[in-house]
N, C-alpha and C positions, 0 to 999 in steps of 0.2 A: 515688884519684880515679876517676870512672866516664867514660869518653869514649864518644863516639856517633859518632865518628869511619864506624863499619861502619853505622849506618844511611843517611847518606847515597850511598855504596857499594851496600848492596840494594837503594834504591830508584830508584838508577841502572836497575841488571839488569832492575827489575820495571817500567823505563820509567815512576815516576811521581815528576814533579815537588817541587818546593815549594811552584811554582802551583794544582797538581793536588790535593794535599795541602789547601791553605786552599778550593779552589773547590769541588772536588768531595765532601772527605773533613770541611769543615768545621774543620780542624786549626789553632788562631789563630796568625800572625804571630808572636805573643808567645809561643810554645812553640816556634813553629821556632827562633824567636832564642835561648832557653835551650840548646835542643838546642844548637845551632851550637855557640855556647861552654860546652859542655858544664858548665851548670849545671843544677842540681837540678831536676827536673821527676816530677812521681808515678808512680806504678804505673798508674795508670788512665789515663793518656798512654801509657806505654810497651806499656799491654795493647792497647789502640786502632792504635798504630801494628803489632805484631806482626800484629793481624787484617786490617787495612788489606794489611800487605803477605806476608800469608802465610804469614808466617817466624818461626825461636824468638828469644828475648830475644836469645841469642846471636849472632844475628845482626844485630842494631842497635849493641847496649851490650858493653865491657869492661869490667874493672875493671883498674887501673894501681896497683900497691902506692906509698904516697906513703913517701920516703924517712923523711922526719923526723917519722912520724906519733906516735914515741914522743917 
């Protein structure tokens, strides 16, 4: 499972919203809501928010090994 859990975390520190995020960054509603509960959302989101907020993948995204994957 990937969680996003740390990007709402960095973008605490870098002081920008989720308001900030849709008004000024253009980011839709409908990707913050993915994020949130971390469902699927692409690379070309995730590279947007890294530039956005300055920071490596690693610091948005994890990966969570899912127990019963086999």
């Amino acid at each position: 499972m990937i969680k996003y859990d740390k990007l709402w975390e960095t973008a605490e520190k870098r002081g920008i919203t989720k308001s900030i995020l849709t008004k000024k960054y253009n980011v839709s509603k409908a990707q913050l809501y993915r994020l949130r509960y971390n469902q699927p959302v692409s690379t070309n989101t995730l590279d947007r928010l890294c530039n956005i907020l300055e920071c490596d993948i690693s610091d948005i995204m994890e990966h969570i090994p899912d127990d019963n994957f086999f």
